[in-house]
C-alpha positions in Angstrom: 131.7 -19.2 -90.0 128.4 -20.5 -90.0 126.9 -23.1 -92.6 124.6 -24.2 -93.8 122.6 -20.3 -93.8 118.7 -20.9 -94.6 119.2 -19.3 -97.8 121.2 -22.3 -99.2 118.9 -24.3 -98.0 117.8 -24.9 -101.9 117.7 -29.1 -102.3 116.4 -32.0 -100.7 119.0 -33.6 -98.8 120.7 -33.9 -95.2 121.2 -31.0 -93.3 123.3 -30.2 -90.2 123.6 -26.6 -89.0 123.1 -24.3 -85.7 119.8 -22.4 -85.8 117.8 -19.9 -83.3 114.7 -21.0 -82.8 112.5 -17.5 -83.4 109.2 -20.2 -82.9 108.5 -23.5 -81.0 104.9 -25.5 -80.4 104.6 -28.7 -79.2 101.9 -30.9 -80.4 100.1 -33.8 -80.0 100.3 -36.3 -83.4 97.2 -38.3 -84.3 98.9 -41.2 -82.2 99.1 -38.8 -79.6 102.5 -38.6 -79.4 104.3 -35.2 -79.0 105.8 -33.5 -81.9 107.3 -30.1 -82.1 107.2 -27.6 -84.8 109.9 -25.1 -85.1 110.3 -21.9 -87.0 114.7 -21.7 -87.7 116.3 -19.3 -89.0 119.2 -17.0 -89.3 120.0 -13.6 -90.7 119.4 -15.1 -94.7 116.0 -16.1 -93.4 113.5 -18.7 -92.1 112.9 -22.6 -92.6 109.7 -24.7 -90.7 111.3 -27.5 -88.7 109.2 -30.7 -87.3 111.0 -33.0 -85.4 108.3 -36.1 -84.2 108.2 -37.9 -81.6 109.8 -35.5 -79.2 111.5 -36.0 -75.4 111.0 -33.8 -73.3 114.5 -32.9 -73.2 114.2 -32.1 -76.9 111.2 -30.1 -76.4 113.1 -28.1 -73.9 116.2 -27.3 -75.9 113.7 -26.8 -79.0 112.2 -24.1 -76.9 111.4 -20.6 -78.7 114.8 -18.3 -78.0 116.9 -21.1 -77.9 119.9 -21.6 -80.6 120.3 -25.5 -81.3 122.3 -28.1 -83.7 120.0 -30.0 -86.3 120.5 -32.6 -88.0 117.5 -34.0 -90.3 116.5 -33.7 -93.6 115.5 -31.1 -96.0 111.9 -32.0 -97.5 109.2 -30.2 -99.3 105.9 -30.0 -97.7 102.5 -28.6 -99.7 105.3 -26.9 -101.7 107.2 -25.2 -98.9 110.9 -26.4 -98.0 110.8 -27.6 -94.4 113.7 -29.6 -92.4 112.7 -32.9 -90.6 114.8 -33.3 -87.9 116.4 -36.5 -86.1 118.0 -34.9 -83.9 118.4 -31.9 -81.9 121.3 -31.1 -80.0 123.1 -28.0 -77.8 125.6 -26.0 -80.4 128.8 -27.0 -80.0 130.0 -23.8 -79.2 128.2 -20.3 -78.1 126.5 -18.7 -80.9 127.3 -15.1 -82.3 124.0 -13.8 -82.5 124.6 -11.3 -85.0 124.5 -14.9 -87.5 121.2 -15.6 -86.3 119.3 -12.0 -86.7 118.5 -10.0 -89.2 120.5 -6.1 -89.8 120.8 -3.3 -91.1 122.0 -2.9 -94.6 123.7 0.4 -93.3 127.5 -0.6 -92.2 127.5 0.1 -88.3 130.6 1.8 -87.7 129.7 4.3 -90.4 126.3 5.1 -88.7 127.7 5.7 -85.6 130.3 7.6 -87.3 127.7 9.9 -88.9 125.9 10.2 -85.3 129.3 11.7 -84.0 129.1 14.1 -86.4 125.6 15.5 -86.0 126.4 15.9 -82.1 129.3 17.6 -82.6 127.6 20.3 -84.5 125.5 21.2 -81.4 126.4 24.4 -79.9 125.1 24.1 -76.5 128.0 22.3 -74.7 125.8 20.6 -71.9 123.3 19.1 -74.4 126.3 17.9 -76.6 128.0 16.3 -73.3 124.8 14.4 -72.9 124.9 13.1 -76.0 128.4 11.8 -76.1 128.2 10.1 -73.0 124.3 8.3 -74.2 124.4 7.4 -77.5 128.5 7.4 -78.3 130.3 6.2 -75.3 130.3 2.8 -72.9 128.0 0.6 -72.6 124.8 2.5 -73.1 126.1 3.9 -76.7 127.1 -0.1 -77.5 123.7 -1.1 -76.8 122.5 2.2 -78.8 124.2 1.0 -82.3 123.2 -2.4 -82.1 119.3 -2.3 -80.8 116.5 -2.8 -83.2 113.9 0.1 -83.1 110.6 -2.1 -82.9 110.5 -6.2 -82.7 108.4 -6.1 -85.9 107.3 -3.2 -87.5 109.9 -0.7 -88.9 113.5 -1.2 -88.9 113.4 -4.5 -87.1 116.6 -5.3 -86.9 120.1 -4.9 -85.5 120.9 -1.3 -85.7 117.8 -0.5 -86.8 117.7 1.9 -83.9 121.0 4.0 -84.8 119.4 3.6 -88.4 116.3 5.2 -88.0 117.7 7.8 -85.4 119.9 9.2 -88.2 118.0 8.9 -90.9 115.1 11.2 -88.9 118.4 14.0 -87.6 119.0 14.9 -91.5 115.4 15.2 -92.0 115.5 17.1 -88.7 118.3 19.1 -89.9 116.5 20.2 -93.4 112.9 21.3 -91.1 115.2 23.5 -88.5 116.8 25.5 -91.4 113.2 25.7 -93.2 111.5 27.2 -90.1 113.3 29.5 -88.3 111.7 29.3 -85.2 112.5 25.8 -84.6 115.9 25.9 -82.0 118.1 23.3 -84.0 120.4 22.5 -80.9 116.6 21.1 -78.8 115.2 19.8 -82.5 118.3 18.1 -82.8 118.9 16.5 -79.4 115.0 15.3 -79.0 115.6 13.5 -82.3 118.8 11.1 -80.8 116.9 10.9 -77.6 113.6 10.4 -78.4 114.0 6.3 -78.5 116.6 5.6 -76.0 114.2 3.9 -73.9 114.4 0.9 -76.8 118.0 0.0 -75.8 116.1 -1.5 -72.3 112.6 -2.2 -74.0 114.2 -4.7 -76.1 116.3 -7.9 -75.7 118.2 -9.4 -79.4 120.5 -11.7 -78.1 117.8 -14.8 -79.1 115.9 -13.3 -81.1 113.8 -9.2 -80.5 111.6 -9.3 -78.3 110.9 -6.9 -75.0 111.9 -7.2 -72.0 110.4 -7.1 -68.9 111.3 -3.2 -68.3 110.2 -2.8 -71.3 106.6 -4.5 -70.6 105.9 -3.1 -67.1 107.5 0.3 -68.1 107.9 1.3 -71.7 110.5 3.2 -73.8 109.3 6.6 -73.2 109.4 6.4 -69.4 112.6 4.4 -69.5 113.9 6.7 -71.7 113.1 9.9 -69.6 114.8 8.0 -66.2 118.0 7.0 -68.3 118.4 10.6 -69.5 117.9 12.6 -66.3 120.1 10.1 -64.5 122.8 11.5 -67.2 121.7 15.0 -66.8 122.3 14.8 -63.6 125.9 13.3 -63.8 126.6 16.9 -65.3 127.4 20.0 -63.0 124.9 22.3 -62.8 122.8 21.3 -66.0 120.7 23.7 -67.5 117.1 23.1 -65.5 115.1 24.7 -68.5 116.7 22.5 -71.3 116.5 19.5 -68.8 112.1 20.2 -68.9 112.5 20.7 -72.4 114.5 17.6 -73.4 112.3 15.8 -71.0 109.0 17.4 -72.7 109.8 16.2 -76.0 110.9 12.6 -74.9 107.1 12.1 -73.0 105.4 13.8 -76.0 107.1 12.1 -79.3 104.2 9.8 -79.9 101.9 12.7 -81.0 98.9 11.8 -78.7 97.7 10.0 -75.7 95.8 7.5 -77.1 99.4 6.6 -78.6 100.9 6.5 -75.6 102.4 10.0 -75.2 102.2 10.7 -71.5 101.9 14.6 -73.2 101.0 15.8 -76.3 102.9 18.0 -78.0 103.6 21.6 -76.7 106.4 23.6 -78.2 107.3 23.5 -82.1 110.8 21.0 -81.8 108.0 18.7 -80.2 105.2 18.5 -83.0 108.0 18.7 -85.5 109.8 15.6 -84.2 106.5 13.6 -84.1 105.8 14.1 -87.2 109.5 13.4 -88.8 110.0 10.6 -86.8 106.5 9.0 -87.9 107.2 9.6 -91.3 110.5 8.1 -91.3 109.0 4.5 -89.7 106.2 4.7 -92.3 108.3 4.7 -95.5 110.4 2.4 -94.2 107.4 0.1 -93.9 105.8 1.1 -97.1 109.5 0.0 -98.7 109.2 -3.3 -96.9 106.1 -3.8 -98.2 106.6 -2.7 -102.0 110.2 -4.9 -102.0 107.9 -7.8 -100.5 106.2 -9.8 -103.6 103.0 -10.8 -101.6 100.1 -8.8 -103.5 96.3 -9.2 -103.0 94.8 -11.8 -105.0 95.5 -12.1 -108.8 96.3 -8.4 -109.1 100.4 -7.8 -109.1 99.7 -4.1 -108.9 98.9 -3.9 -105.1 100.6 -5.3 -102.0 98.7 -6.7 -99.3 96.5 -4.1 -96.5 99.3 -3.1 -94.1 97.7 -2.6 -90.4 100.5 -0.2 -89.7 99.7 2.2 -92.6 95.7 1.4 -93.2 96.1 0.9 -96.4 97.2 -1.6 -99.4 100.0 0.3 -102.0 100.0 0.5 -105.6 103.3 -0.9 -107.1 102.7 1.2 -110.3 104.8 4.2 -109.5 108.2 4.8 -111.7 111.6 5.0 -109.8 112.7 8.0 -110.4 115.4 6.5 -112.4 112.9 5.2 -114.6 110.9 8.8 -114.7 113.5 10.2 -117.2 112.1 7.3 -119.8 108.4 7.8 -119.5 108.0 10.5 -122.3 110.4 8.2 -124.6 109.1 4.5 -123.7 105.1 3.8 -123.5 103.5 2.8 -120.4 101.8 -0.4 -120.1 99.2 0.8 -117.7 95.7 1.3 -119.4 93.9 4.7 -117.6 90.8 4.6 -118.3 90.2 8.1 -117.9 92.5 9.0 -120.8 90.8 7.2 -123.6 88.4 9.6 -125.9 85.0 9.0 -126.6 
């Protein structure tokens, strides 16, 4: 087991753990000497490290991506704990890097579980075939329950990607049986397929970050070579669901100036944009209302999000709390309310 975690990290005093180092700079001091600054964390969180005076074989194994044994000090600096190290070592033994990166509060086995289940209630054998054998079995369906869906912006962590995919299938699942048109077996199958590409986009053993596929090629295009390489591992696939599948894959980002090779063109498409957009954005707008970093003095408003243009009001009731609000008094003044 691994100790100390970041998050116990509470006193002044010596420290010696094993860290992944998510950040590394080296430096110059005012003597000109090389010191390096390290960000270390583990899943509980992050602590600055400085260790001064560096080799160069310590600024090599203090590199960004690297896991490493400290041993230093825990200090506070301009009121922020930080560790000052006097040594840095290799770990002792090979790190698991689930210890070192943040997850999903969803129990794995159980999303994967709940994936099973949605495939199996498919109808169109072939499409439920290419399911199992993607996102459930070997190798590929490993990688699938434990790959992050983005490096930073929503559900950025491991099994963030099996996360988000089923949260979007039930809201998938409520849209097919609200519009009749929709066919649930495509809606369905677009919505477990739509990110696959991520699980060679992305690297997590040190840390998220993408790879080089993912850089020179992208999830979408990834994602559309992985699938039809499966298609075609099954006899005599069905040529219209294969254009189909494929459409929806290539069109998921909405528009081209997102990075959609295609916009939208049949209704499973433009319905899976939209679900699957929503589902990232609240789980950023949750991020950001359980984050305590507001804007200025005011403890009403987070801070602007890039990702959702926009600051949020922390104002509104849980709905838990809504059953109270005729009973209790509100503390917040509307100043449209008041008579003249």
């Amino acid at each position: 087991m691994k100790s100390p975690w970041v998050s116990e990290l509470q006193d002044v005093g010596a420290v010696r753990g094993v860290f992944l180092v998510a950040e590394s700079e080296v430096r110059a001091a005012r003597d000109d000497s090389p010191y390096l600054r390290m960000k270390l964390q583990d899943r509980t969180g992050a602590i600055d490290g400085l260790k001064w005076r560096a080799t160069e074989a310590e600024q090599q194994m203090g590199r960004g991506g690297s896991y490493v044994l400290i041993k230093g000090k825990v200090d506070i600096y301009q009121g922020r704990l930080q560790i000052t190290v006097d040594r840095i070592e290799p770990p002792p033994s090979e790190p698991d890097p689930a210890d070192f990166l943040p997850q999903s509060p969803r129990d794995l086995e159980e999303l994967r579980g709940e994936l099973k289940d949605w495939i199996g209630t498919i109808r169109h054998p072939q499409v439920r075939r290419l399911l199992e054998s993607l996102v459930i079995e070997g190798e590929t369906g490993r990688k699938f329950a434990q790959a992050p869906a983005a490096t930073m912006v929503h559900h950025a962590y491991l099994g963030g990607l099996i996360e988000h995919t089923v949260s979007v299938i039930s809201l998938a699942d409520t849209v097919a049986a609200h519009y009749p048109r929709l066919n649930r077996d495509l809606l369905l199958a677009g919505t477990i397929l739509h990110d696959f590409g991520k699980i060679e986009e992305y690297e997590w053993q040190r840390g998220f970050r993408q790879s080089d596929r993912g850089q020179l090629v992208g999830h979408i295009c990834q994602g559309l070579l992985l699938i039809n390489r499966a298609m075609d591992a099954i006899p005599d696939f069905d040529p219209l669901w294969r254009m189909l599948i494929s459409h929806i894959i290539v069109s998921h980002h909405g528009k081209l100036e997102y990075g959609s090779p295609k916009q939208p063109m049949i209704p499973e498409a433009i319905a899976l944009h939209y679900l699957e957009d929503l589902d990232a954005k609240m789980q950023i707008a949750d991020k950001e209302l359980s984050n305590g970093a507001s804007v200025g003095s005011s403890p009403n408003w987070t801070k602007r999000n890039i990702w959702l243009e926009s600051a949020l009001f922390r104002g509104v009731p849980r709905e838990s709390e809504s059953t109270q609000a005729h009973d209790e008094p509100g503390t917040f003044e509307d100043p449209f309310s008041q008579e003249e």
